[in-house]
C-alpha positions as CSV (number, residue, x, y, z in Angstrom):
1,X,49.7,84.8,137.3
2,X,49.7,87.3,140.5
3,X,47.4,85.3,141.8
4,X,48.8,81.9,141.1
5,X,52.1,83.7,142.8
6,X,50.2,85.1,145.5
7,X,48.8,81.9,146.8
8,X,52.3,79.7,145.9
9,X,54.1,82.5,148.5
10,X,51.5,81.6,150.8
11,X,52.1,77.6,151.3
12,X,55.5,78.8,151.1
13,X,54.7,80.9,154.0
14,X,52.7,78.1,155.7
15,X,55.1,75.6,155.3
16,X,58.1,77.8,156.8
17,X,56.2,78.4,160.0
18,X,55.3,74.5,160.0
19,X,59.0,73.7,159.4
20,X,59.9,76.3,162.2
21,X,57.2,75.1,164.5
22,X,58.6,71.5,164.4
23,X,61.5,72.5,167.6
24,X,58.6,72.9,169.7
25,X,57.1,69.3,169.1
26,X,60.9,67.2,170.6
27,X,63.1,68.0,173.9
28,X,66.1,67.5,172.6
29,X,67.2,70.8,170.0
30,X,70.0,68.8,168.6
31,X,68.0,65.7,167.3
32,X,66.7,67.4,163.8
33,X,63.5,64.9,162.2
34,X,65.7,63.2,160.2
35,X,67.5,61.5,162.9
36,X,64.3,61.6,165.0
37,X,63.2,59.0,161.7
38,X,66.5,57.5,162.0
39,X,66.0,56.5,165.5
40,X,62.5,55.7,164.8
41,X,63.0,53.0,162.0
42,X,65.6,51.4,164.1
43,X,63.0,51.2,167.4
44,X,60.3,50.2,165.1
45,X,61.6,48.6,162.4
46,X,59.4,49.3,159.9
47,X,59.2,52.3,157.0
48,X,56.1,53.7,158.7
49,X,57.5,54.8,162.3
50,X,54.2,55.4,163.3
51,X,53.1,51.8,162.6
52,X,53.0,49.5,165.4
53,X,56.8,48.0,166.2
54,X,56.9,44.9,164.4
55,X,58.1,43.0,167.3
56,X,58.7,43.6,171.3
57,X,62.3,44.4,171.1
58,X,63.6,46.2,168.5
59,X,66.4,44.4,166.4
60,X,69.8,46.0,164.8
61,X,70.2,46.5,161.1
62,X,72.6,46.8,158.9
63,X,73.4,50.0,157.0
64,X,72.3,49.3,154.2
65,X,68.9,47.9,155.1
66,X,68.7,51.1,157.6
67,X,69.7,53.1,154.3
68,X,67.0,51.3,152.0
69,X,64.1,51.2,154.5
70,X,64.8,55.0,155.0
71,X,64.7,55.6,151.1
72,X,67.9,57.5,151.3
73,X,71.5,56.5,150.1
74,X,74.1,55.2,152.1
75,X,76.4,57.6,153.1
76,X,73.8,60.4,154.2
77,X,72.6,57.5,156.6
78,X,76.0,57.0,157.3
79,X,76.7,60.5,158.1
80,X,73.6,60.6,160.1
81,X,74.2,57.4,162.0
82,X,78.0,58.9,163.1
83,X,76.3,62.3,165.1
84,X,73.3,59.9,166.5
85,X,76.4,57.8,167.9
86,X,78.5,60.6,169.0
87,X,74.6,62.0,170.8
88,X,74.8,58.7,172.3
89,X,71.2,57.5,170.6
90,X,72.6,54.4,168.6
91,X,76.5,52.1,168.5
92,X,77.9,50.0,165.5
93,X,78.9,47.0,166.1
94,X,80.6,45.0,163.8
95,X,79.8,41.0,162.5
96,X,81.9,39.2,163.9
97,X,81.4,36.5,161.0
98,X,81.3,39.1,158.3
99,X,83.5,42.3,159.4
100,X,82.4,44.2,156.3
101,X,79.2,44.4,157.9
102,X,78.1,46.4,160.8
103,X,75.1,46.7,163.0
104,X,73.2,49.9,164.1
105,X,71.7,49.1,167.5
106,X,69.4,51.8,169.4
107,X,71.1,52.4,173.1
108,X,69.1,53.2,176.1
109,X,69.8,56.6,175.6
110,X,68.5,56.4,172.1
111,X,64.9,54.4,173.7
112,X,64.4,57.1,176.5
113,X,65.0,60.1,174.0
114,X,62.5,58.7,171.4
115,X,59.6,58.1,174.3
116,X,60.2,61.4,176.0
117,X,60.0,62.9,172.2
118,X,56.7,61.2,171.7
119,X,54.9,61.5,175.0
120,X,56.0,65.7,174.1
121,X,54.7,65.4,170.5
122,X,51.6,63.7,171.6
123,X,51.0,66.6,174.0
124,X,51.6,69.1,171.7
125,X,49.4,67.9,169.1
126,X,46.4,66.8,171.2
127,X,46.3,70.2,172.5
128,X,46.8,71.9,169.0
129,X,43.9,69.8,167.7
130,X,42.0,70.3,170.5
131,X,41.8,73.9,169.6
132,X,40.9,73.6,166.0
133,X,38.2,71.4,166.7
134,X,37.3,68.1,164.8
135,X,35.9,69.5,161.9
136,X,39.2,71.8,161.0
137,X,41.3,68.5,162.3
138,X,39.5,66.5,159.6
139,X,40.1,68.7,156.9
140,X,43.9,69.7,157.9
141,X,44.4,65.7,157.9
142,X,42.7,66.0,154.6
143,X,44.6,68.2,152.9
144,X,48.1,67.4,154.1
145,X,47.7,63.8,153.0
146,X,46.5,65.1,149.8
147,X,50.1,67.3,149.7
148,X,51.8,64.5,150.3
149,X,50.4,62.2,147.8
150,X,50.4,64.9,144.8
151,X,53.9,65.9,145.9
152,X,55.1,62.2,146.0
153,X,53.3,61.8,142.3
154,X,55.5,64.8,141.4
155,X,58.8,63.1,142.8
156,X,57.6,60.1,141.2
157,X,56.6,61.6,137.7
158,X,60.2,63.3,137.6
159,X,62.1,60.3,138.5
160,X,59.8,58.4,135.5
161,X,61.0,61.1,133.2
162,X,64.9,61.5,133.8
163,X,66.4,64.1,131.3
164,X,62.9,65.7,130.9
165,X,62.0,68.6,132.8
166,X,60.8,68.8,136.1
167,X,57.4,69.0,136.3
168,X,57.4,71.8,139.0
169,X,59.9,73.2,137.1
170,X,59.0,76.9,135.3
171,X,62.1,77.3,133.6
172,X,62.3,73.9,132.1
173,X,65.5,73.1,133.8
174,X,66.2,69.9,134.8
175,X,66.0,69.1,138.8
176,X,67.5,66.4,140.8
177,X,65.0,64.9,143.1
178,X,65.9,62.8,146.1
179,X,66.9,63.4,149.6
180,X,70.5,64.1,150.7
């Protein structure tokens, strides 16, 4: 059990300073990596930001096709979308055939600050993983998609089995999953 605690304070540990080392990987310390996603959905238009864009100029969406791509429910992307327009990154714009819908485009603003955020992050990383060397670069790429997928089973496997407990869950207490 000391063990099992020992190495669980670790990732915990890990994952803080990953979490804290993320403000050194964009310019801008008021764009957080959800709205860095945000922004990068709407360029790319796809649910994999780091997919090639799907076409040449990025199109608007609606809300709720911004809020389903993203995973997330509407009024968190709402929230999120009101401080990326008050930044100046994306406008709404109402249909004018349908004024219970409105479009999210990506300004100028919003283009520049998401290629001056990549060409930084690109930097960053290169020269992190230029240091660790291919072999330790294999196996970090190794294990983090490997977190990712048994974490996303977890999610998955808790959703599957609402009102049961959590399987991450000690106590036996039930947890909501989801992003806010």
């Amino acid at each position: 059990m000391e063990q099992e605690q020992s190495r669980s304070m670790r990732m915990f540990q890990i994952m803080d300073r990953l979490r804290r080392a993320w403000s050194e990987f964009h310019p801008s310390t008021d764009l957080n990596k959800s709205q860095l996603g945000t922004l990068l959905i709407l360029r790319h238009g796809t649910e994999k930001p780091c997919a090639p864009a799907q076409q040449t100029q990025h199109k608007p969406m609606t809300m709720s096709e911004l809020a389903a791509r993203m995973g997330q429910s509407m009024p968190a992307v709402s929230q999120r979308i009101s401080k990326l327009e008050a930044m100046g990154y994306v406008r709404r714009q109402s249909d004018p055939r349908d004024r219970r819908t409105t479009w999210i485009h990506l300004t100028d603003a919003g283009i520049e600050q998401l290629e001056q955020t990549y060409r930084n992050m690109v930097r960053r990383m290169e020269w992190i993983m230029e240091r660790m060397g291919q072999e330790n670069t294999e196996m970090m790429f190794q294990g983090m998609e490997r977190l990712a997928q048994v974490n996303s089973e977890n999610r998955s496997s808790a959703a599957a089995k609402e009102g049961d407990s959590h399987p991450a869950d000690p106590n036996g207490e039930t947890k909501q999953t989801g992003e806010v």
